[in-house]
N, CA, C and O atoms as CSV, one atom per row, in Angstrom:
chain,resi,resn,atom,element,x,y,z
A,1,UNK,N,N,138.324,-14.718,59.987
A,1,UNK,CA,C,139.049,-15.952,60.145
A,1,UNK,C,C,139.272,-16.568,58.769
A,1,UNK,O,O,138.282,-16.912,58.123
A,2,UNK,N,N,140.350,-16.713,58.331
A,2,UNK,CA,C,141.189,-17.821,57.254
A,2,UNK,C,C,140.975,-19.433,57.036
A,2,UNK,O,O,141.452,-20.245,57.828
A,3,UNK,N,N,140.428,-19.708,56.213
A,3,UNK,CA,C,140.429,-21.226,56.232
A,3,UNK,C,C,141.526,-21.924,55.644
A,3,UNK,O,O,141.408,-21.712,54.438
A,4,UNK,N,N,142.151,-22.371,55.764
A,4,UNK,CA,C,143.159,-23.533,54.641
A,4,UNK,C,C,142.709,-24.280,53.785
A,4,UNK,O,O,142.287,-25.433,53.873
A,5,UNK,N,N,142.850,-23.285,52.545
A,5,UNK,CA,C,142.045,-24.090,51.452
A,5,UNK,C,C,142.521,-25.038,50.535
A,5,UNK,O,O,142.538,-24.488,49.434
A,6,UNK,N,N,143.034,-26.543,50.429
A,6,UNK,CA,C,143.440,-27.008,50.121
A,6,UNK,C,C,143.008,-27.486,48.518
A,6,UNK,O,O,141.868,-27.924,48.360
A,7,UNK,N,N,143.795,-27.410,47.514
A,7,UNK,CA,C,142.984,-27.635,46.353
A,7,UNK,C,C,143.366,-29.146,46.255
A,7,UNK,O,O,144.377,-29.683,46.707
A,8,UNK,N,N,142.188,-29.792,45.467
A,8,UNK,CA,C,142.226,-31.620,45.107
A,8,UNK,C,C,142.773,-31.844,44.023
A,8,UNK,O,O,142.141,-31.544,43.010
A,9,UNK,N,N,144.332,-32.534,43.873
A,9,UNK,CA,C,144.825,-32.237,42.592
A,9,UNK,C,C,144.142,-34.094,42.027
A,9,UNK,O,O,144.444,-35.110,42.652
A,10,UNK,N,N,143.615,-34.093,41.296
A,10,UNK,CA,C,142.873,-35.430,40.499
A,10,UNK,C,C,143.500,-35.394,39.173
A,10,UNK,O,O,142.837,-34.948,38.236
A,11,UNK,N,N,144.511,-35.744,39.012
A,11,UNK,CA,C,145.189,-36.413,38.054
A,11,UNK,C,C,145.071,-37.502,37.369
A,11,UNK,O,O,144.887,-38.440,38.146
A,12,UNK,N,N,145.085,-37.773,36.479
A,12,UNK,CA,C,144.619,-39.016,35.204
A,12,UNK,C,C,146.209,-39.878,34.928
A,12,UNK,O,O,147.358,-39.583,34.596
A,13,UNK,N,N,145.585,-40.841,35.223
A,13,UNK,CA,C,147.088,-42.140,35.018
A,13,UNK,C,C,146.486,-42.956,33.894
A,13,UNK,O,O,145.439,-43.590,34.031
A,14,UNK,N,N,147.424,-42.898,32.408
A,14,UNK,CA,C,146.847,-43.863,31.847
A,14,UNK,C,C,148.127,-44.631,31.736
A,14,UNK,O,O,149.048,-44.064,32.326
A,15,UNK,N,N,148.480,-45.849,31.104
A,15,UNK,CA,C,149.483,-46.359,30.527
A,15,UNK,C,C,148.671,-46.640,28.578
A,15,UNK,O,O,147.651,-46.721,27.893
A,16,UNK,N,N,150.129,-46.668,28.620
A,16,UNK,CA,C,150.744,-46.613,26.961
A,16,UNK,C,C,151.309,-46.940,26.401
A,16,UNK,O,O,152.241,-46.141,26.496
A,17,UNK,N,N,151.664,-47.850,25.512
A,17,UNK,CA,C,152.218,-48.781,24.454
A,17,UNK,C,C,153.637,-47.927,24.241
A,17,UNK,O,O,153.760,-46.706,24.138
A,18,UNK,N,N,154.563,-48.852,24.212
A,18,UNK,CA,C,155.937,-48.171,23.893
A,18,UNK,C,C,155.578,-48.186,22.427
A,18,UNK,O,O,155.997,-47.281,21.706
A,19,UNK,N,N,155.023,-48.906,22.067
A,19,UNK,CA,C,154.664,-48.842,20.050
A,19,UNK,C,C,154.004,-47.369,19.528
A,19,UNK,O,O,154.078,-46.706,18.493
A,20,UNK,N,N,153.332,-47.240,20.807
A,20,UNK,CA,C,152.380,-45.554,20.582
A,20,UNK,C,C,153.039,-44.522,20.135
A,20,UNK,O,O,152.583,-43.714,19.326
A,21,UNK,N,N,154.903,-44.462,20.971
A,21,UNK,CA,C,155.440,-43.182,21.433
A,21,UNK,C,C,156.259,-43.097,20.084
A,21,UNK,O,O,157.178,-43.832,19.722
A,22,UNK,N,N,155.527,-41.687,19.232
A,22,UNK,CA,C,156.670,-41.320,18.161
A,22,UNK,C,C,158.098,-40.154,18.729
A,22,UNK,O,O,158.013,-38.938,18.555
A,23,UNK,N,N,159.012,-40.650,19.227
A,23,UNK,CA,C,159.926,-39.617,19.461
A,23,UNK,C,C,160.334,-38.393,18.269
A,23,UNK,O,O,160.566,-37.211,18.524
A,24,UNK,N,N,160.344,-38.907,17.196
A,24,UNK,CA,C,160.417,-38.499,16.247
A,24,UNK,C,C,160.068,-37.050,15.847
A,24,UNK,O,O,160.829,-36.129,15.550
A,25,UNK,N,N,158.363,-37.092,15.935
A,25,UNK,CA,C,157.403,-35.870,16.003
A,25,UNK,C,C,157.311,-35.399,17.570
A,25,UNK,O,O,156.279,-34.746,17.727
A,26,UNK,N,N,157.993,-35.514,18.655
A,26,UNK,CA,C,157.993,-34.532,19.638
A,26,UNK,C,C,158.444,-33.090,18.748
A,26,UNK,O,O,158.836,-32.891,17.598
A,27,UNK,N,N,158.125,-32.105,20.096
A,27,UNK,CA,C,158.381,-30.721,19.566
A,27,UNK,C,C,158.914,-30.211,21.521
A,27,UNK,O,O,158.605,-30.815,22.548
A,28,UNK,N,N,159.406,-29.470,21.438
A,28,UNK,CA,C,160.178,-28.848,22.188
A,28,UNK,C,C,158.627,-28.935,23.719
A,28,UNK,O,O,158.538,-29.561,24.775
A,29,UNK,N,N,158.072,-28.333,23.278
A,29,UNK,CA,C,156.599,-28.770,24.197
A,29,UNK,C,C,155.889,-29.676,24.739
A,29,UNK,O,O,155.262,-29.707,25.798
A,30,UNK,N,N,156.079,-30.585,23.724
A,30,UNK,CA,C,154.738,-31.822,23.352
A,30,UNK,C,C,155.922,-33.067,23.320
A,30,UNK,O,O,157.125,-32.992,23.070
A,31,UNK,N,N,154.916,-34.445,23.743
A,31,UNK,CA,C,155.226,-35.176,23.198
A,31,UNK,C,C,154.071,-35.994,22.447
A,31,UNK,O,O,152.887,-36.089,22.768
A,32,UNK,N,N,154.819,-36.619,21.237
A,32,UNK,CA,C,153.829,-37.263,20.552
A,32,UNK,C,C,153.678,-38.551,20.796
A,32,UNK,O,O,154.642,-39.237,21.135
A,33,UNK,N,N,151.878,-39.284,20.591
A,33,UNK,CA,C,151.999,-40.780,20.505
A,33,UNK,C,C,150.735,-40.752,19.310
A,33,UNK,O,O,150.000,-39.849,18.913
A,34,UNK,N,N,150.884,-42.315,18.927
A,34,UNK,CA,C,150.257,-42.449,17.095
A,34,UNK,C,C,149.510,-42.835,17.722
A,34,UNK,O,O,149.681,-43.531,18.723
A,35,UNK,N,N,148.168,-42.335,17.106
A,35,UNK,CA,C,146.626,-43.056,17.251
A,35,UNK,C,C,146.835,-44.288,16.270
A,35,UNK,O,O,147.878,-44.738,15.794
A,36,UNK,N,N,145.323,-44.750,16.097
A,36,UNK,CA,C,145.035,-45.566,15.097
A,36,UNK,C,C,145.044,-45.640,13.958
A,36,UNK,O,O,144.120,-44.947,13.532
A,37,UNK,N,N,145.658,-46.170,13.058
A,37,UNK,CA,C,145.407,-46.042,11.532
A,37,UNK,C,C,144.563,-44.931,10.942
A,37,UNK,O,O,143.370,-44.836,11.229
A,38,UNK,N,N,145.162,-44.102,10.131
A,38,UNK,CA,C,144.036,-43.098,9.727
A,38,UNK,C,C,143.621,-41.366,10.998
A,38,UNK,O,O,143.107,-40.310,10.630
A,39,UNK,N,N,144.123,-41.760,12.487
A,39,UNK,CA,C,143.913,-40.817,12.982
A,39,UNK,C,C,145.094,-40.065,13.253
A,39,UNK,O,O,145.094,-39.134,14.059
A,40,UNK,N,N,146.019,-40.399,12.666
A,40,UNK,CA,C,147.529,-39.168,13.142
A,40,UNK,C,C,148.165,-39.426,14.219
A,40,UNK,O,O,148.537,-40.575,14.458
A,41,UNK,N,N,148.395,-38.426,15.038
A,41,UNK,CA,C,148.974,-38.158,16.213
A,41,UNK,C,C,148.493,-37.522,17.291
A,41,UNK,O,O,147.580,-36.766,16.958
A,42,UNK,N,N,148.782,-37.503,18.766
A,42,UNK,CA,C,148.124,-36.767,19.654
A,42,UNK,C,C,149.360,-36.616,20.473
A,42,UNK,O,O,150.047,-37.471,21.032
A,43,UNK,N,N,149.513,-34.895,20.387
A,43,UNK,CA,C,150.641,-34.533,20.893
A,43,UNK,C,C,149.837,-33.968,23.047
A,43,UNK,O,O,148.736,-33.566,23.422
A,44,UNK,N,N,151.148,-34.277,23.791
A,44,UNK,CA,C,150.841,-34.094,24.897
A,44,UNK,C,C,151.212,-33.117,25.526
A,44,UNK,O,O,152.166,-32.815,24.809
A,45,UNK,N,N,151.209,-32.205,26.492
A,45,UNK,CA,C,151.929,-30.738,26.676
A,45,UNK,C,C,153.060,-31.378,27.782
A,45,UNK,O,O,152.710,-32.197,28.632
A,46,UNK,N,N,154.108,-31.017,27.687
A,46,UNK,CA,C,155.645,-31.508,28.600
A,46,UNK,C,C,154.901,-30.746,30.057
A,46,UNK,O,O,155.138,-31.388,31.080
A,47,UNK,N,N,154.274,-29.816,30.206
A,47,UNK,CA,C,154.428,-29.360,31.208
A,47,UNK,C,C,153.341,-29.786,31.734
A,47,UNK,O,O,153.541,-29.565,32.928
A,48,UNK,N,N,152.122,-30.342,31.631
A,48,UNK,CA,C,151.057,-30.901,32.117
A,48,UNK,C,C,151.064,-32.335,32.143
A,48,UNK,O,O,150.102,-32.894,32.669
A,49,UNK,N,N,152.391,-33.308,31.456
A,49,UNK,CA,C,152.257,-34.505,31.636
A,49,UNK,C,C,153.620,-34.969,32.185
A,49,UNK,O,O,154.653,-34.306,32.283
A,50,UNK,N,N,153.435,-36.037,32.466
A,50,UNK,CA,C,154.431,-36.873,33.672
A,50,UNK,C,C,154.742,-38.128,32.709
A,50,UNK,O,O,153.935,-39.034,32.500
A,51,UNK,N,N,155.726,-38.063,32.286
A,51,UNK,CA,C,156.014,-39.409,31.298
A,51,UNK,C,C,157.173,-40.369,32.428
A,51,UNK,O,O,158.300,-40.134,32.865
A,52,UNK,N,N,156.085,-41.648,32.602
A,52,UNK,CA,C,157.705,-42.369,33.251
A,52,UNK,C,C,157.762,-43.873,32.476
A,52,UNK,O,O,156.890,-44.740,32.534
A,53,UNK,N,N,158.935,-43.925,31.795
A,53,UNK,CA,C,158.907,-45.478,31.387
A,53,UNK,C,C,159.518,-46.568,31.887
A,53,UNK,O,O,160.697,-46.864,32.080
A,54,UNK,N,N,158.318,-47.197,32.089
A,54,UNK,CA,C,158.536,-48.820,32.508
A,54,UNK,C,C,159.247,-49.513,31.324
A,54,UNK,O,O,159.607,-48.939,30.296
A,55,UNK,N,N,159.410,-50.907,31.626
A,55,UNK,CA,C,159.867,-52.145,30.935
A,55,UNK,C,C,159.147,-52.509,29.571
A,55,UNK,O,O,159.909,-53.103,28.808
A,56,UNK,N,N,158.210,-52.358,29.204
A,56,UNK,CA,C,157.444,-52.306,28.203
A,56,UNK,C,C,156.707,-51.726,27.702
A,56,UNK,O,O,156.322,-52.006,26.566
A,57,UNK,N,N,156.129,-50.410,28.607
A,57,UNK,CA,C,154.981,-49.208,28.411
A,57,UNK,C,C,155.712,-48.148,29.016
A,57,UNK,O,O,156.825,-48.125,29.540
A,58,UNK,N,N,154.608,-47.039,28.779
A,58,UNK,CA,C,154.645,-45.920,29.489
A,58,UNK,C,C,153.543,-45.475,30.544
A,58,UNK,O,O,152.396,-45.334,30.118
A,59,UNK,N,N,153.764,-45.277,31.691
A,59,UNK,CA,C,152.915,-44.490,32.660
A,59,UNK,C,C,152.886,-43.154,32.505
A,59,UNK,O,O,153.769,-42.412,32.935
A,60,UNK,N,N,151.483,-42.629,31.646
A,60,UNK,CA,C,151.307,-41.175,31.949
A,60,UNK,C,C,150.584,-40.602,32.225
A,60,UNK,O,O,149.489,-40.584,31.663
A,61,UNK,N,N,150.957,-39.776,33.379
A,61,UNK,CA,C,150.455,-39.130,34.102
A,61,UNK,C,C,150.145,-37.739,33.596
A,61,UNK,O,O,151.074,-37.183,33.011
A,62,UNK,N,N,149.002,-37.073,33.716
A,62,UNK,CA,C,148.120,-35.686,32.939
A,62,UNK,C,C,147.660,-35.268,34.118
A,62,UNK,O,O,146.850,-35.827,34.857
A,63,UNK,N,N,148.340,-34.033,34.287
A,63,UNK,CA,C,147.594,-33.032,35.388
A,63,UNK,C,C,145.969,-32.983,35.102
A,63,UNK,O,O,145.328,-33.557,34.221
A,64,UNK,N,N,145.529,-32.109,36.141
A,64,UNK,CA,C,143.821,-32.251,36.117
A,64,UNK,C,C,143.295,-31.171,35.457
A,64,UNK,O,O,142.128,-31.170,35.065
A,65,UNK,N,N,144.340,-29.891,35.236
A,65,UNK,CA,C,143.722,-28.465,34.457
A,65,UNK,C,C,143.538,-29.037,32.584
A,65,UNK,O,O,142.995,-28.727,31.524
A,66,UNK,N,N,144.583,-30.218,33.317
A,66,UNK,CA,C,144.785,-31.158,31.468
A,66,UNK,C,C,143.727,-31.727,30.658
A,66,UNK,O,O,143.247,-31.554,29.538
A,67,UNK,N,N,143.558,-32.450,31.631
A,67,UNK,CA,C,142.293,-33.217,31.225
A,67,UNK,C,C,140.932,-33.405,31.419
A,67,UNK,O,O,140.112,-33.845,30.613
A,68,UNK,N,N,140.718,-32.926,32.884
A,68,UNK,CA,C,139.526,-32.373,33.138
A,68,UNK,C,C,138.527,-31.550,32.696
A,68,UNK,O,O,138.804,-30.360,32.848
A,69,UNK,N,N,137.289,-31.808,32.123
A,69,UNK,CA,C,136.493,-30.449,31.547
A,69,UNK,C,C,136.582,-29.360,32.306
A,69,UNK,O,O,136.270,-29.393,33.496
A,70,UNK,N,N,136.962,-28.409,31.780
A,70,UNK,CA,C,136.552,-26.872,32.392
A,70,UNK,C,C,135.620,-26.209,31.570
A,70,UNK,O,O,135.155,-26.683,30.534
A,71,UNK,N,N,135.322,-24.971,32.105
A,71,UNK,CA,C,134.755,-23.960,30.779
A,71,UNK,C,C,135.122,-23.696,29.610
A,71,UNK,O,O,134.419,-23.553,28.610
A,72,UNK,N,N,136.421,-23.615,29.738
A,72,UNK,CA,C,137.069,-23.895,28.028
A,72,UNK,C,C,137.488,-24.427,27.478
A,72,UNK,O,O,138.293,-25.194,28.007
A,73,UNK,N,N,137.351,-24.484,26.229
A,73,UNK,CA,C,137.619,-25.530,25.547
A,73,UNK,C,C,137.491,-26.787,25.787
A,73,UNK,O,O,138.496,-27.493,25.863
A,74,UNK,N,N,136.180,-27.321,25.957
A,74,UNK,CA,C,135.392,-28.177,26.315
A,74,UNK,C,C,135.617,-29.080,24.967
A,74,UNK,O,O,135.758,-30.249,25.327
A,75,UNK,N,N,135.713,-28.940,23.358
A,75,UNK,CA,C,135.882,-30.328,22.626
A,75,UNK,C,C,137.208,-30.480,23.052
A,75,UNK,O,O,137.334,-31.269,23.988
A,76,UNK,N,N,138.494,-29.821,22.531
A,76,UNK,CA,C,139.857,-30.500,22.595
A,76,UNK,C,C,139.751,-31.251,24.265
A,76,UNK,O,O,140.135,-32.415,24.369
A,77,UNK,N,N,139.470,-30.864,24.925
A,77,UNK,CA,C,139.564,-32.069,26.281
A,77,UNK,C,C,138.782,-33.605,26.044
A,77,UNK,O,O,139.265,-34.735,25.980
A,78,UNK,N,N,137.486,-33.164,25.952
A,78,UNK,CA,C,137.349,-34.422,25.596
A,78,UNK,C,C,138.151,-35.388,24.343
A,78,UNK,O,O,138.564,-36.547,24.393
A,79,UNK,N,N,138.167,-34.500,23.365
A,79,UNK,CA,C,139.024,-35.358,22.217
A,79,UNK,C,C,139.887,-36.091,22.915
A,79,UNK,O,O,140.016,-37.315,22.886
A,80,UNK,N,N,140.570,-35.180,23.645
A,80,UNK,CA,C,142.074,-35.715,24.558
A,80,UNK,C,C,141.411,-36.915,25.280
A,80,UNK,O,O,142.107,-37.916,25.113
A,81,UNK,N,N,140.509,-37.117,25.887
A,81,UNK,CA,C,140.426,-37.898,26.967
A,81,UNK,C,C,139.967,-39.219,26.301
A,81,UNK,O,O,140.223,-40.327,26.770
A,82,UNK,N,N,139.215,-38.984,25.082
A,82,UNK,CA,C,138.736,-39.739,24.469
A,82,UNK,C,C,140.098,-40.581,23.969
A,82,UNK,O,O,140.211,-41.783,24.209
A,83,UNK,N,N,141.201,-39.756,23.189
A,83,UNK,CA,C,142.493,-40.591,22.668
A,83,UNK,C,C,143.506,-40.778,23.363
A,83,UNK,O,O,144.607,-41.030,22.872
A,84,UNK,N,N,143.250,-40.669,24.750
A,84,UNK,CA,C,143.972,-41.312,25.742
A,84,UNK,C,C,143.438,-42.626,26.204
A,84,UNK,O,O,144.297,-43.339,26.723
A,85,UNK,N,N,142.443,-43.038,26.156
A,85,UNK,CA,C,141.390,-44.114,26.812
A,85,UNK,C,C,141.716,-45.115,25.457
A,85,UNK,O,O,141.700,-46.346,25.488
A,86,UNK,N,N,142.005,-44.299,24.308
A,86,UNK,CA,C,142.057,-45.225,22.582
A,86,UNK,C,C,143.758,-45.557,23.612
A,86,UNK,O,O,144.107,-46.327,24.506
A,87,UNK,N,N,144.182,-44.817,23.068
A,87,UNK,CA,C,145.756,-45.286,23.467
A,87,UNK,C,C,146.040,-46.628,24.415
A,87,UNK,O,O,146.695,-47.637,24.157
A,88,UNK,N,N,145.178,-46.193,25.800
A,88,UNK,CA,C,145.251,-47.079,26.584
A,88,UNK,C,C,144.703,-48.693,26.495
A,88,UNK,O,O,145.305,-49.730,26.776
A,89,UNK,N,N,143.067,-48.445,25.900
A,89,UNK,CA,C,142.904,-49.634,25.263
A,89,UNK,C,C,143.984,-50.383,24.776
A,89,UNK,O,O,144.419,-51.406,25.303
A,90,UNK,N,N,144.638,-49.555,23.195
A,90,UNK,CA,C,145.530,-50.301,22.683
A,90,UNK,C,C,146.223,-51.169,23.594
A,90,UNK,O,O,145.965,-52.360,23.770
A,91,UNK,N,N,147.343,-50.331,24.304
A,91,UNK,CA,C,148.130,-51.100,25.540
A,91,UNK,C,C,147.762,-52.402,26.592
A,91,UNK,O,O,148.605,-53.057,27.206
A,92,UNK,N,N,146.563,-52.565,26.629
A,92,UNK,CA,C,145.755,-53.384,27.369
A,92,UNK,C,C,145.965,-54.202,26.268
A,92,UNK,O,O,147.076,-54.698,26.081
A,93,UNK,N,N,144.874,-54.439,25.388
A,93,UNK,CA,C,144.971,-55.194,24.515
A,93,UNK,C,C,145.774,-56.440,24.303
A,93,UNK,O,O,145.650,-57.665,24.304
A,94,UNK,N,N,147.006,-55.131,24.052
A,94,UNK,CA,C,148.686,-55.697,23.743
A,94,UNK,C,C,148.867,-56.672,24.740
A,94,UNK,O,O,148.720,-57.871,24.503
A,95,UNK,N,N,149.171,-56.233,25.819
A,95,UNK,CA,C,149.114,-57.019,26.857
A,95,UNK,C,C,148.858,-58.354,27.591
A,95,UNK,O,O,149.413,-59.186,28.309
A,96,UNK,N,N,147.412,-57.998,26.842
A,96,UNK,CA,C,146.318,-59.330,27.116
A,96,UNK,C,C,146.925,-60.570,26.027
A,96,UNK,O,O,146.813,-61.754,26.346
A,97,UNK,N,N,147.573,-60.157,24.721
A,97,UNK,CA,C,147.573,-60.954,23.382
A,97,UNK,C,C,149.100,-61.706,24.088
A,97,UNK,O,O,149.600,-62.814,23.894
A,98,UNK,N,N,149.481,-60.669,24.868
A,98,UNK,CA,C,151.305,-60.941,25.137
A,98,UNK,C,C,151.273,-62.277,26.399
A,98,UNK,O,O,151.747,-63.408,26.508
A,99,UNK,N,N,150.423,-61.363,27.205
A,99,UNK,CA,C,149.718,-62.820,28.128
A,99,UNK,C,C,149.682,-64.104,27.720
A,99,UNK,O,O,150.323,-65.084,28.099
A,100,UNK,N,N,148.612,-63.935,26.665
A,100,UNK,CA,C,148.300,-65.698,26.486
A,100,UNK,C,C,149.620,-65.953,25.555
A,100,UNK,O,O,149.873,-67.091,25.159
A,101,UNK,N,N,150.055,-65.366,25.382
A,101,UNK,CA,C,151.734,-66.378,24.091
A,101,UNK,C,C,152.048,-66.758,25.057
A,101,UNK,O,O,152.323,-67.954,24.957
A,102,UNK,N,N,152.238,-66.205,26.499
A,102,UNK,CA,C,153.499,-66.680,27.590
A,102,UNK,C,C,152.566,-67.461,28.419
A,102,UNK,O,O,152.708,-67.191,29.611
A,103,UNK,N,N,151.728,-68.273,28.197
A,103,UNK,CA,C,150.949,-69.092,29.226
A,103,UNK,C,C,151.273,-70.865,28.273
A,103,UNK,O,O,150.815,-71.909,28.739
């Protein structure tokens, strides 16, 4: 007997500063967004991420083979997850500063 094995797709939603996104340094693959002063860039794979832009940010969406630890290559994921959470901070941040001007 056959079971229906359904796999759990757990996908990562962060949002992201339209200030982040360098169009510039995309590459046919990747897209790029600027870390912090001093840390470069962190390019994203086109085919594992879901870019949709809103009014002031970006919603992106990272498949789970993306970002999730697996067996391999266990630092570059975390790095990733780590400068996605930086990214997102930023955006929050922003947000919060944009908030109180308009109150």
């Amino acid at each position: 007997m056959m079971l229906n094995q359904k796999t759990i797709v757990m996908e990562k939603i962060y949002h992201f500063s339209k200030d982040s996104r360098e169009k510039v340094y995309d590459q046919e693959t990747s897209y790029c967004f600027k870390l912090r002063r001093g840390k470069g860039w962190m390019h994203l794979n086109r085919k594992a991420t879901r870019l949709i832009e809103k009014e002031n940010h970006f919603v992106v969406i990272l498949a789970d083979w993306y970002i999730n630890i697996g067996d391999k290559f266990i630092t570059e994921t975390i790095i990733r997850q780590e400068q996605c959470q930086e990214l997102e901070d930023f955006y929050l941040s922003q947000k919060k500063i944009q908030d109180e001007k308009t109150r």
